[in-house]
C-alpha positions as CSV (number, residue, x, y, z in Angstrom):
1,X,-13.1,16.3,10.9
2,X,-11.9,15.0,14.3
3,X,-8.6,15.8,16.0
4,X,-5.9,13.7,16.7
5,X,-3.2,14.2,19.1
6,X,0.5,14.0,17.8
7,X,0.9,10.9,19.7
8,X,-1.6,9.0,17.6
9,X,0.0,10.3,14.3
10,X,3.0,8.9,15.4
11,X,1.6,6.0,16.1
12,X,0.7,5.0,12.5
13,X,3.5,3.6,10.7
14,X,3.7,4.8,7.3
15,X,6.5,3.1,5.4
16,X,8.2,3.4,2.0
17,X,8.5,0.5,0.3
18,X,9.1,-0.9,-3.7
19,X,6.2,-2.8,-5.4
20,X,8.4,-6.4,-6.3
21,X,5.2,-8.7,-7.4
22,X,1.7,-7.9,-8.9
23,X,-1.1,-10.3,-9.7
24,X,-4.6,-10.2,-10.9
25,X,-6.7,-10.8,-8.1
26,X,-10.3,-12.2,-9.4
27,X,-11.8,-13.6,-6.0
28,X,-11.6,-9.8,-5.0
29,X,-15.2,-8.3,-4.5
30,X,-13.9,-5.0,-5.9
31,X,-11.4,-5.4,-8.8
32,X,-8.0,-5.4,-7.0
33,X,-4.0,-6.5,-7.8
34,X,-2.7,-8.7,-5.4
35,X,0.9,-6.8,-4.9
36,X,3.9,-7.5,-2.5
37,X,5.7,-5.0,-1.2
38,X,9.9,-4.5,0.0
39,X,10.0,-2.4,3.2
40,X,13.5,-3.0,3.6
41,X,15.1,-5.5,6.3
42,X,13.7,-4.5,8.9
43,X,9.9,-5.6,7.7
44,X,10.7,-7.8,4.8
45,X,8.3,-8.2,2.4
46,X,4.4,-8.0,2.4
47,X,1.8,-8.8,0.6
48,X,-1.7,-6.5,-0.2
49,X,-5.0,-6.2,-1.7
50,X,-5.3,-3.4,-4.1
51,X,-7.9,-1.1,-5.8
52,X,-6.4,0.7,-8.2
53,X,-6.8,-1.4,-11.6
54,X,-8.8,1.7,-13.0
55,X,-5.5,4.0,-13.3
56,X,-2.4,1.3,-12.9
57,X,-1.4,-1.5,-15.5
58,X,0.2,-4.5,-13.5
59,X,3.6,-3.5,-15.5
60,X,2.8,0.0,-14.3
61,X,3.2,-0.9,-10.7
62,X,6.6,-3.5,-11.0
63,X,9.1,-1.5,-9.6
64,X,7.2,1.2,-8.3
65,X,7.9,2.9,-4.5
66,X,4.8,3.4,-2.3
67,X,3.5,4.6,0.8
68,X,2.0,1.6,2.9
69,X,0.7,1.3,6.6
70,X,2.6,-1.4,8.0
71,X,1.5,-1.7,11.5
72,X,-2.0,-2.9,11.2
73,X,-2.6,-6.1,12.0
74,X,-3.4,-9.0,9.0
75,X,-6.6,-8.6,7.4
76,X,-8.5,-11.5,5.4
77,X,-9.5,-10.0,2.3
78,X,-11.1,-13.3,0.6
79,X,-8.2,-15.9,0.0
80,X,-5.7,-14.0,1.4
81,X,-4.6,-11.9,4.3
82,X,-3.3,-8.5,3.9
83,X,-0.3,-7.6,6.1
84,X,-0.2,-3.5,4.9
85,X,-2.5,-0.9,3.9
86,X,-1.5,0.7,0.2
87,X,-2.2,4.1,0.5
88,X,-4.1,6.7,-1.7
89,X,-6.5,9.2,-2.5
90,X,-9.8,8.8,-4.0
91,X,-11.0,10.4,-7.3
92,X,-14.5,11.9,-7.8
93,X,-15.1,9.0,-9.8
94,X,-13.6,6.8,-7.3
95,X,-10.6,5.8,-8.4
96,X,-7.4,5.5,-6.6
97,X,-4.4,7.5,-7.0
98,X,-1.3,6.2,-5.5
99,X,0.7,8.2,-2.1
100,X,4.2,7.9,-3.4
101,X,7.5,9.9,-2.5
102,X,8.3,12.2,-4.8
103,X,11.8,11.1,-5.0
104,X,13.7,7.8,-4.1
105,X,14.3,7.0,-0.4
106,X,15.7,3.7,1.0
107,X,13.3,1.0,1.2
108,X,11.4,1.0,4.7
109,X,11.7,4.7,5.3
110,X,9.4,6.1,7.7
111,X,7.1,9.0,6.7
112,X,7.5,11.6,9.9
């Protein structure tokens, strides 16, 4: 495992933010939601790719508050571009489990 220094942790912008839209996303190589994401006023709202159709119904996910990277630039993931990074861990089996805080928090909230 390689060392960071503080500085580059801080860096990273990990964000809170409340699932408000998720569709199927069939041109996805990998089975994938396409979701948007409220990170409070400051950011707005932002839209994703993501992997985790093996553990989450769309209906699941509505509503939902989640831990997104929100400082990387846009990727193009097929017909869209991604604007944040959903985060998660990764099962044995390779499935995704969602980062989520454990409680509430205002939308936008930095993890620090």
């Amino acid at each position: 495992m390689e060392e960071i220094a503080w500085e580059d942790f801080t860096r990273v912008e990990l964000r809170v933010g409340t699932i408000v839209e998720v569709e199927d996303f069939p041109e996805a190589r990998v089975p994938a939601y396409r979701v948007k994401a409220d990170f409070g006023p400051e950011i707005g709202v932002r839209k994703s790719s993501a992997q985790v159709t093996d553990l989450y119904d769309k209906e699941v996910l509505l509503g939902r508050q989640i831990v997104g990277v929100v400082n990387f630039p846009p990727k193009q993931i097929g017909p869209m571009r991604s604007e944040f990074l959903l985060t998660g861990f990764y099962r044995e089996d390779r499935s995704v489990v969602l980062a989520v805080p454990e409680r509430a928090v205002p939308n936008g909230a930095k993890l620090g």
